[in-house]
Every structure is written in structure tokens, then in C-alpha cells.
C-alpha positions, -999 to 999 in steps of 0.1 A, spaced: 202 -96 -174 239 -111 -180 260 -85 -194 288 -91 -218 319 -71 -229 344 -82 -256 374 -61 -266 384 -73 -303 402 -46 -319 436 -59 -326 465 -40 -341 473 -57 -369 436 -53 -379 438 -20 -372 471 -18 -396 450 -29 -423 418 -8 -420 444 23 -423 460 4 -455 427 7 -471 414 35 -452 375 27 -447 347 42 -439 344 34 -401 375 25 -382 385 14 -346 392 35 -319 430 40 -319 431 40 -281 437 16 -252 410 -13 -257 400 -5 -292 364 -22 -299 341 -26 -274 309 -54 -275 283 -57 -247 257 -77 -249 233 -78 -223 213 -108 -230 237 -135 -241 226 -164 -219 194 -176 -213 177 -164 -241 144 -179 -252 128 -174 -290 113 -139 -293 135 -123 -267 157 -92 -271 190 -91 -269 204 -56 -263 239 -47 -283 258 -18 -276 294 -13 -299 314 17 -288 349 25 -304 340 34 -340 342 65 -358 334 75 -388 303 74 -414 297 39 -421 271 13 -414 276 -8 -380 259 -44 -383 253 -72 -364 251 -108 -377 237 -140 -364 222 -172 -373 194 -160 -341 184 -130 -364 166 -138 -396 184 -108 -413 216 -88 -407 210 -57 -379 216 -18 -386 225 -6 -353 216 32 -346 246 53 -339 249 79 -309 272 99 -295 262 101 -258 294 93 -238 314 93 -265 306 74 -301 286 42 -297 262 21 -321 233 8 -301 204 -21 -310 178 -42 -298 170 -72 -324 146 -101 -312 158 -136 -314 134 -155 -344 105 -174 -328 117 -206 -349 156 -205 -333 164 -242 -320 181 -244 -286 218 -239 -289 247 -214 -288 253 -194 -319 282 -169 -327 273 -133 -334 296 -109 -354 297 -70 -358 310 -57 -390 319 -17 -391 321 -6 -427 319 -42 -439 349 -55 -419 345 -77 -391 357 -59 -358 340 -77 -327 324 -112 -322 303 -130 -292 279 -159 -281 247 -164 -282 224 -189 -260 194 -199 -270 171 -222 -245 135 -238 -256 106 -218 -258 80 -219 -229 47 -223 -226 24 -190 -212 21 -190 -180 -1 -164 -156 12 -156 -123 -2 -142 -95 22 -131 -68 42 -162 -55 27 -192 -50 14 -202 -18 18 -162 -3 -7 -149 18 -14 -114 15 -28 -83 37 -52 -63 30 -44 -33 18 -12 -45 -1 -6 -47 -38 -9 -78 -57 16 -84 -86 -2 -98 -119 17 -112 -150 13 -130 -180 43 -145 -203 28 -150 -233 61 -154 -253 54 -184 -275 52 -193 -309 17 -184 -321 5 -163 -298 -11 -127 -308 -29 -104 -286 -21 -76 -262 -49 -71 -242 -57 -91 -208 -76 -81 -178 -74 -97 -142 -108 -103 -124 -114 -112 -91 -140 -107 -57 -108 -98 -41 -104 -63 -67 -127 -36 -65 -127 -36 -104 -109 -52 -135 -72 -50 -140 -54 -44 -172 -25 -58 -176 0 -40 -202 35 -41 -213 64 -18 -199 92 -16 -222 111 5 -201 104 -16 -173 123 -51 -160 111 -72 -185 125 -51 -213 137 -83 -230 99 -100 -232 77 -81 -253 52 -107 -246 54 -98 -209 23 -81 -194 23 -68 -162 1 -53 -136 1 -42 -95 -35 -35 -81 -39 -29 -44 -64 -51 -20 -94 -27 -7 -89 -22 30 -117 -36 38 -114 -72 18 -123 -106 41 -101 -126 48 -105 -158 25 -91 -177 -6 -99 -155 -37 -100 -170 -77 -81 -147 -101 -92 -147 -136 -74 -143 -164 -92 -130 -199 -78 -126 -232 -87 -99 -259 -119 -119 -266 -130 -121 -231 -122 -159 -232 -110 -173 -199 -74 -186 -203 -63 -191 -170 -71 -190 -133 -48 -187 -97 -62 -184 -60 -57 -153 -37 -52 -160 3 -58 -126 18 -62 -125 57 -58 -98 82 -31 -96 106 -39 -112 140 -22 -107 176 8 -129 178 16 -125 141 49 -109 134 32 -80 111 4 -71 136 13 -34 148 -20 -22 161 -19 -12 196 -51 1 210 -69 16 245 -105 25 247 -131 32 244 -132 60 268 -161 87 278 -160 123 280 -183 147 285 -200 170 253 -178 201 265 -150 184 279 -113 176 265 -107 140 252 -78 142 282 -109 138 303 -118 103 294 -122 79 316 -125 38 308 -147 32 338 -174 45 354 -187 77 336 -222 88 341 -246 98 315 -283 105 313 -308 89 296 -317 112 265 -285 127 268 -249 126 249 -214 113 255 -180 113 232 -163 79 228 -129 83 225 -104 57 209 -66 55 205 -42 33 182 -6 36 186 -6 21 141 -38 22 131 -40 4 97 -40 27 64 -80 42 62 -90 28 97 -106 66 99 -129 58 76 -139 25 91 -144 32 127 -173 30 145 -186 27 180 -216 8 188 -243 3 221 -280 -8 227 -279 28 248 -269 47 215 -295 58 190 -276 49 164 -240 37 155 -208 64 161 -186 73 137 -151 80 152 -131 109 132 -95 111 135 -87 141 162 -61 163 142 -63 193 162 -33 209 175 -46 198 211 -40 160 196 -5 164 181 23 143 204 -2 115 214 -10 84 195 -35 90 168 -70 94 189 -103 92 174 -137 101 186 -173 111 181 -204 118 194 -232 96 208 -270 100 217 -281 81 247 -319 68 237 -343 85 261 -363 63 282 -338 39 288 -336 25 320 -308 27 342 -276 4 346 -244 -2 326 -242 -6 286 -217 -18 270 -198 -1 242 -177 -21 217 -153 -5 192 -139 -29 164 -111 -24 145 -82 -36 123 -106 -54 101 -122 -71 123 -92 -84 142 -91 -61 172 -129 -59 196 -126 -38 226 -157 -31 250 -161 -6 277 -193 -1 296 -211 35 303 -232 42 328 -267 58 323 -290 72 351 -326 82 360 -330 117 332 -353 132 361 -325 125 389 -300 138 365 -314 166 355 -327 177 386 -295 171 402 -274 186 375 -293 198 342 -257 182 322 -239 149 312 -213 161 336 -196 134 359 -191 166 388 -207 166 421 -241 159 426 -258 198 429 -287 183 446 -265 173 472 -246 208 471 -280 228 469 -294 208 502 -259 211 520 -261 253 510 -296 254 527 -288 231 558 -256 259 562 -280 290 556 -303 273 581 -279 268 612 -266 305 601 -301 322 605 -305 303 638 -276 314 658 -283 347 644 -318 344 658 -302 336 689 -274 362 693 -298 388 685 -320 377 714 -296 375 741 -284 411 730 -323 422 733 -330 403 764 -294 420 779 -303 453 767 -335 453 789 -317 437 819 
């Protein structure tokens, strides 16, 4: 708002008020009278103009006159930083467009004067963000309706649109910005996360749930190459049931058939909620995976890392399944591929998801050893028999 000061307390007028000593009086010091207006310019019919006077003492009425105002204005006194009179009148609805004077009178003399400009009045108007922005989801849409016009009654309107999870209210903040509009309503509802990307209608009701205007809604997601995409991912990566997600490995894990596997994923700037939308899927798992944000101490220092568990379906055959994580609404598709082996190879070889050795391999190299031991035994112990009888 365009703020105003005026300084009108003269000397000679102050000479006179002490001639005939009334009620309220200038202040005797350096500047006398003080007038701000804030709210002088610009000013359509039905707006408030807010008019602070400071400099007057004593008992008497402070007033403010204007051809805008269809009556003369009481302002409240206060004392708040010294002694002040403060107001907020509304310019009449019927005002033509122009520039009046307005006068402030302290015990019925005239101590302070200013401008007024008045433009035409405007036609409502419903906004919806700026025109032509495209928005994320996840961010918050700003609603308003200017409904300061001649004939116009009403204060409650709701927003409606695919693109909200519910209805919006839209209300009137006299505290807020648009202090000077009290036919300005206002609202700020966030996109759901998980919104598609697409051009939305927003509909605008009024207190009778009559339609009275309508605006589009572009919402889409953040792609690579864009200068707001953040997201930064690796994965997915395997580990083992009792293993450490420092264990993973992108390539060439080994699972049974029948038997389980963690997928691990990592996001340097995961988008707000992604924990609640991740999921890993495979024809080898039984079902989809949820992956749970790793908040363990074990996870602290490392980009945020999230995994679950998955059941490998028994009798699957062997070879290599892919695994696909998506992400970032949609906009980020990664796929990694696990191998799964023979469940009767596996678990004779191992009886665990483990990528270790092969034990068969181990057992059969342990008996091959305990066999060539037990034969040169057999044979030191003969030649010490067949010298002992030499």
C-alpha cells in the first residue's frame, strides 16, 4: 500500500488554538501534526483507507472528512508510541473516479489535510495462481476471489477440483495483505503427492453452490533435464535376509527359489512422502515390496536408503528376473535383475540365500583332503610294520 505523511501544524494556528484554548491541541514540538495515510492512491469503491493522526493531546474528538466517506469519521485514540488517533473507513461503493481532498479536524478545528484517489470499480474476478504457471506436485496453489463490486453480497466460496483431495474454502484475512479488500477471499491448498500430471478445471461456487467461475490447473512432475529435478537415485540392489544393506550388490546376487532377498534403494532428494510411495516389483516376487525409509543409526551419513523384503515364488525356474523400482512420480524407472537358482541345488549346497561359497563344493573338497590323509597314513603305518619285522 502507498503510504502518506503530511505535517500541517503551523504556528500561527497553533497561536490561535492557545487563544481560545480547545479541547485537543497540536503537539508543541518539532513537526507538530502528523497525517499518514496508507491508501491514498489507487483506491477503488469499497476499499479501506487506513488513517493514522499523531500529535494531538487532549480530550476531544479527532475526525476525518471526505467527499469518499458518506459521513464524517470518529477515529479511535491510542496511546501506543506516544498519542495517536487511528481509523479505517471504507470508500462508498457509489464514489465516481477522481481525486478528492480529505480533512482532519481535532476538537472541531481543521489541523491536517490530504488526497484521495479514487479509480473505477472492477468487475470480480477468480484467480488461480498466475496464468499460464505450471505447478509440481506437492506445492500449494494460491486461490482468490475479488469480489469488490457494487452489488455483490456473500462470503462463502469453495474451490473444487480433480487436482484437490477435497473442497477449499476460501475466507477473508483482515490481518492479512489484502487488509484494504474486504471483498477479498483467499485460500492456499497443497497438490497431493501423488497427483498426474495433466491440465486440471478449478471451480469456483458461491454461497448457493452456483458455479461462478472456472480456471485450468497444469500440474506435471519434474523430469530429468528440468532445472527443479533433484532426484538422484542408484538401485535397486540385493542383500541377503541377515546381511547389512552395505552388502548390496547391483549385479549378480543369487537367490533361491522359495526363498527371500532385501532390495535396497537410495535417493540422494527423494521427493516429500516418496516413503510412502515406494515399491519394488518382479514376476519372481510373490507379491509387490514396499521399501521403508532405513532410519537406523547404521543409515545416518549416507543418502536416505530404503528397503524391504521380498519372497521369491517357489517353483520358479531358474535364470535372471528383473526388478524395477519407480519413483519420483512416475518420472524416475530403474531395473536391476536377480538371479534365482535350482531350491534343491541351493539348499543342498547351502541351506541359505547367501551369495558365500558353494558348501557342496567345500564339503566334497574336506572329504577329498580326509581321503588323501587316511591314505598316506595307511601307508606310513605299513612301512613302519613291514620295517619293524625286517
Amino acid at each position: 500500500m502507498n503510504w502518506t505523511r503530511t505535517a500541517v501544524a503551523a504556528p500561527a494556528m497553533v497561536a490561535l488554538w492557545l487563544g481560545a484554548v480547545p479541547a485537543a491541541t497540536a503537539d508543541d514540538g518539532p513537526g507538530g501534526v502528523q497525517l499518514l495515510l496508507n491508501g491514498a492512491f489507487d483506491n477503488r469503491p469499497g476499499e479501506l483507507i487506513d488513517i493514522d493522526v499523531r500529535g494531538v493531546r487532549g480530550p476531544g474528538e479527532v475526525t476525518v472528512s471526505s467527499p469518499v466517506f458518506p459521513r464524517p469519521v470518529r477515529l479511535t485514540p491510542y496511546a501506543e508510541d506516544g498519542p495517536g488517533h487511528h481509523g479505517r473507513p471504507a470508500i462508498s461503493m457509489s464514489v465516481a473516479p477522481g481525486t478528492y481532498p480529505l480533512t482532519v479536524r481535532a476538537g472541531g478545528r481543521w489541523v491536517a489535510e490530504d488526497r484521495v484517489e479514487v479509480k473505477a470499480a472492477r468487475r470480480p474476478e477468480f484467480r488461480v495462481s498466475a496464468p499460464g504457471e505450471v505447478l509440481r506436485p506437492g506445492e500449494r496453489v494460491a486461490l482468490s476471489f475479488d469480489d469488490l463490486y457494487p452489488g455483490e453480497r456473500g462470503d462463502v466460496f469453495t474451490a473444487a477440483s480433480p487436482a484437490f483431495g477435497a473442497k477449499v474454502r476460501l475466507t477473508h484475512d483482515p490481518a492479512g495483505s489484502h487488509w484494504n479488500n474486504p471483498r477479498m477471499f483467499t485460500a492456499l491448498v497443497a497438490l497431493p503427492m501423488d497427483v498426474k500430471d495433466g491440465t486440471y478445471k478449478v471451480e469456483l461456487s458461491g454461497p448457493d453452490g452456483r458455479r461462478i467461475d472456472e480456471k485450468p490447473l497444469e500440474v506435471r512432475a519434474a523430469r530429468h533435464g528440468d532445472h527443479d529435478y533433484v532426484g538422484r537415485v542408484r538401485g535397486p540392489a540385493f542383500f541377503t535376509g541377515p546381511g547389512r544393506p552395505d552388502d548390496a550388490r547391483v549385479h549378480g546376487h543369487r537367490v533361491r527359489a522359495g526363498g527371500s532377498v532385501n532390495v535396497l534403494w537410495r535417493d540422494s532428494s527423494p521427493d516429500p512422502g516418496e516413503e510412502e510411495r515406494l515399491m519394488a516389483t518382479s514376476p519372481a516376487f510373490e507379491r509387490p515390496v514396499p521399501l521403508r525409509r532405513d532410519d537406523s543409526k547404521a543409515g545416518d551419513g549416507d543418502d536416505p536408503r530404503y528397503y524391504g523384503p521380498a519372497r521369491v515364488r517357489a517353483g520358479l525356474e531358474p535364470g535372471r528376473y528383473p526388478v524395477t523400482v519407480i519413483s519420483h512420480h512416475g518420472r524416475v524407472k530403474r531395473t536391476g535383475h536377480l538371479v534365482v537358482t535350482n531350491p534343491a541345488a541351493s539348499a543342498a549346497a547351502s541351506g541359505s540365500d547367501d551369495d558365500g561359497p558353494d558348501r557342496t563344493l567345500l564339503i566334497a573338497a574336506t572329504s577329498a583332503g580326509l581321503a588323501a590323509a587316511c591314505a598316506a597314513t595307511g601307508v606310513g603305518l605299513l612301512r613302519r610294520r613291514a620295517r619293524a619285522g625286517a
